[in-house]
N, C-alpha and C positions, 0 to 999 in steps of 0.2 A: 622419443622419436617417432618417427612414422613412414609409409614405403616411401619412396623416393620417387618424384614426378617431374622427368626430362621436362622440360618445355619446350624445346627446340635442335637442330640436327644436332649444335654446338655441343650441349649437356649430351645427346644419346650416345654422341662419341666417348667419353665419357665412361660410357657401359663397357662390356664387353659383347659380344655376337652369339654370345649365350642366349637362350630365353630365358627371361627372368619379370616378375611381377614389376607393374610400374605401381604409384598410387593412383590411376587416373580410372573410375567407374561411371559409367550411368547407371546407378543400381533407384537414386530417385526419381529421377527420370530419362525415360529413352532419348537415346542420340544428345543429351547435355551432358558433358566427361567432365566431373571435377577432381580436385584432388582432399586433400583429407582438411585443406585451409582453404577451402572454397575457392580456391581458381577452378577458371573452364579450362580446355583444350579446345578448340574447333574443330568439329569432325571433317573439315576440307581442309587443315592445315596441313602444311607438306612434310610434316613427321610421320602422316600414316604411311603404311604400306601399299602398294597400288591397289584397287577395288575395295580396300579399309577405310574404314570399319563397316563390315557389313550384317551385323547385327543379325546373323543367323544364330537359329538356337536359344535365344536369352541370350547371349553373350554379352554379360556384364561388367567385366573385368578387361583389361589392357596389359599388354606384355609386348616384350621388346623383344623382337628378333632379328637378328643383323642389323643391328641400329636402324632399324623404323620401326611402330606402332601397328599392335594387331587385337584389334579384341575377340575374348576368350573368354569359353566358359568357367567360372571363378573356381570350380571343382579342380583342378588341373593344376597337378603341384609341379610349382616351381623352384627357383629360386629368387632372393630378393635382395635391394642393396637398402640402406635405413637413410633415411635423411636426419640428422641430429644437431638441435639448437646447438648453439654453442655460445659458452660465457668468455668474455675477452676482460681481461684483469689489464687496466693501463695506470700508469702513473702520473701524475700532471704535479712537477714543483713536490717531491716526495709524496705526496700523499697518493693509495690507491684509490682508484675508481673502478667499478665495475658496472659493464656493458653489456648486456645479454641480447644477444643479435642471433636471427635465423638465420645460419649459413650453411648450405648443402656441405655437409661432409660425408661421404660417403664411404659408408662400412664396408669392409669385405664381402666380397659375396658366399653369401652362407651356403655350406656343403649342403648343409640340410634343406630338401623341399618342403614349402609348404603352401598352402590357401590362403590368398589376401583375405586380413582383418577389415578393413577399411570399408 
């Protein structure tokens, strides 16, 4: 699995009002926010927070506070929710089939803090 990258108010609901690590960084380059499977965010999308992302400090990394987007220094332990494939086992006429489909599922949020990998 890998962090877990809201794309929209829908998904940040989703969260809790926690801060918690999203997957979204510019770490290759400034102000382009991807996630760990190559999608962007747009830094004028209405998921930021007001005056976000303002890219003070290096701030490389993205976190969710009260359900909007704020980037932050990647040092700054958090907590995280995991995004994990999931394999779908179906049957068609007896025989199984299996389907391996990326679906957010999302993991508890972990007690423990820690620094985005990603």
């Amino acid at each position: 699995g890998w962090l877990w990258a809201p794309k929209n108010e829908e998904e940040l609901g989703l969260g809790t009002s926690r801060e918690y690590w999203t997957g979204w960084n510019d770490r290759d380059l400034e102000g382009t926010f991807m996630d760990m499977k190559n999608n962007t965010l747009r830094s004028d999308d209405s998921v930021w927070d007001d005056r976000e992302p303002n890219y003070h400090n290096e701030k490389d990394c993205v976190k969710s506070k009260d359900m909007r987007l704020n980037d932050e220094d990647c040092d700054k332990k958090l907590s995280f929710y995991c995004d994990i494939p999931v394999t779908k086992i179906a049957t068609s006429k007896g025989t199984p089939t299996t389907t391996t489909t990326a679906i957010t599922s999302i993991a508890a949020l972990q007690d423990t803090t820690t620094r985005p990998n990603n």
